[in-house]
N, C-alpha and C positions, 0 to 999 in steps of 0.2 A: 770517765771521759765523755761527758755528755754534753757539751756546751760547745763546742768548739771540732767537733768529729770529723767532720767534710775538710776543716783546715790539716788535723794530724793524719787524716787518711791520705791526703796532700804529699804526705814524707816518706810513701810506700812503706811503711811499718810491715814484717814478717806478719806480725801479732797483733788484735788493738784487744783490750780487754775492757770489759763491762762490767761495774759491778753490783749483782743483784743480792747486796746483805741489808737489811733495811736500816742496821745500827750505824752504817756507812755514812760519814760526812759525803762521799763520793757516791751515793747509790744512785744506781741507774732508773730513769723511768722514761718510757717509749713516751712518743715511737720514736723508731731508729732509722736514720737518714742514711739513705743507701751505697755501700760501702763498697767498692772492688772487690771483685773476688778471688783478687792475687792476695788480697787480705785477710788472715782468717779470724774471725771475731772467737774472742773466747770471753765465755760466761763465770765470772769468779763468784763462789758462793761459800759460804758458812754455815754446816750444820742445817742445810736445807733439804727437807724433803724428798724422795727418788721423783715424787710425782710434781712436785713447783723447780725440778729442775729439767726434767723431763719437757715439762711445759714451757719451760724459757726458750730450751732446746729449738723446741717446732716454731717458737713465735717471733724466735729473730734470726732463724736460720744458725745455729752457733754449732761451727766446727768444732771445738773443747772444751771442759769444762776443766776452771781450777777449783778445788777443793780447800778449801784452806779450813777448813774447823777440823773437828776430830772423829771424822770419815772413817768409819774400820773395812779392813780387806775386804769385810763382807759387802760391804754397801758399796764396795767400787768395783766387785764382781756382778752384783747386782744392776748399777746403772750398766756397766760395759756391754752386759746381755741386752738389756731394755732399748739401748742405743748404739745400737753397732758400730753406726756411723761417726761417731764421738768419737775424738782421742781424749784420754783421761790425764791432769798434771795434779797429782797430789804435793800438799806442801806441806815441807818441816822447817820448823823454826830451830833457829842454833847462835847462842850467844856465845859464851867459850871453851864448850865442846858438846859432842852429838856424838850419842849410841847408835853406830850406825847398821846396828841387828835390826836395828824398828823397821828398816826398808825390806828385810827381808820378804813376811807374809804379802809386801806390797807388788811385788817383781811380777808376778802373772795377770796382774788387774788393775797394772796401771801404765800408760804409756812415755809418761815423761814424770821426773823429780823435780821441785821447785824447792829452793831452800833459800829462805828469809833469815830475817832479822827478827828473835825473840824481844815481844817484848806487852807492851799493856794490851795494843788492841791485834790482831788476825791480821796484821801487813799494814805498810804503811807508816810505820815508825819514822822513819827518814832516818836511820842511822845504818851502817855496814856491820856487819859481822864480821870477823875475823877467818878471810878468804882460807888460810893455813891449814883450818880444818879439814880442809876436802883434801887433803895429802892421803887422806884415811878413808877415799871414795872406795869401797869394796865392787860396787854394779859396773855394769857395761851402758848402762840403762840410760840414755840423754837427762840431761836436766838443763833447767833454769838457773842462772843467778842472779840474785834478788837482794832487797834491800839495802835501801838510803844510797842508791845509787843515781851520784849527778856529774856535772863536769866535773869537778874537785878529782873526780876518782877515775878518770879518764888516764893518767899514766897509771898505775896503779892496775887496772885492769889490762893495760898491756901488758904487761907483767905477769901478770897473773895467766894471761893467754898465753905465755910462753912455758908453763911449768906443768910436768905430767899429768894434775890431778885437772886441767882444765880440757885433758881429752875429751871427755864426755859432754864438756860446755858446750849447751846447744845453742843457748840464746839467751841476750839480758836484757832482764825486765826493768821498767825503770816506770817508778809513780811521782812521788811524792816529792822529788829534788825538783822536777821541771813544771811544778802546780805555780798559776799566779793566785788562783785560791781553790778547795776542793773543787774538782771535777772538772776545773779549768785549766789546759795544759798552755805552757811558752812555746809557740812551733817554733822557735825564733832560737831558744836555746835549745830544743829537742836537735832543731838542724843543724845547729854545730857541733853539737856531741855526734851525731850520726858523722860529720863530717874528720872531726876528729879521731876518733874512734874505726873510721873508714869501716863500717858496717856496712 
């Protein structure tokens, strides 16, 4: 979300996300146009370094980071120590269905769940997952929901906001439905979904 910032920071977003993976059609590169601080920037990363996320950390000010490669317990006990001030969102991909033991080791070293859309690249796909699965949400733990998520799927998440396993629903992330091309967002549709959606 780098082309057009100042306009989506515009739509009071909870969240704007960043993303520093370099394989990224979307990858982020400063500098970063200053953002509200009712807004808290999260830094999305793949199988990056404690010390180039660390560093991202101090250089744009980033309250979260998401995780999305295959980040073990260790390395998210590890930042969490290194950065205190960091809330940590680790993320699992689920197409139609998900072991949901693997969040176990993750419960004390991570502060939020993000679960996407399996599929070729680390997020981004544009397609949904099969919401159903989370009927088998075992944590207490907030999470994310994620993937291929645009207006189309605006009843459908009402819905889904109605039913026990979306207790935990803390907030939905949405990319790739409201892109007019990478890294370029539609404020224009983003504001209607927010409106729709009455988020």
């Amino acid at each position: 979300m780098k082309k057009n910032t100042a306009e989506i920071a515009g739509l009071k977003p909870d969240y704007l996300g960043f993303i520093f993976w370099d394989k990224s059609k979307r990858h982020f590169l400063g500098p970063m146009k200053p953002i509200p601080h009712t807004i808290k920037k999260v830094g999305v990363f793949v199988n990056a370094s404690i010390e180039t996320v660390i560093a991202r950390i101090q250089d744009y000010e980033l309250l979260l980071v998401q995780l999305h490669g295959s980040e073990s317990p260790e390395y998210c006990a590890e930042l969490k120590q290194k950065a205190k001030q960091v809330e940590i969102i680790k993320v699992f991909s689920i197409k139609n269905d998900f072991n949901f033991d693997v969040l176990k080791p993750y419960e004390s070293v991570c502060d939020f769940y993000l679960f996407d859309t399996k599929g070729e690249l680390p997020g981004g796909n544009g397609y949904a997952f099969d919401w159903g699965v989370l009927k088998d949400y075992p944590s207490t733990k907030p999470y994310f929901l994620s993937g291929g998520i645009g207006l189309n799927e605006v009843s459908s998440l009402k819905e889904f906001m109605k039913r026990p396993e979306a207790k935990y629903c803390h907030a939905i992330d949405v990319n790739s439905k409201f892109e007019i091309e990478p890294g370029l967002k539609d404020a224009e549709k983003l504001k209607e979904f927010k409106k729709l959606l009455q988020l």
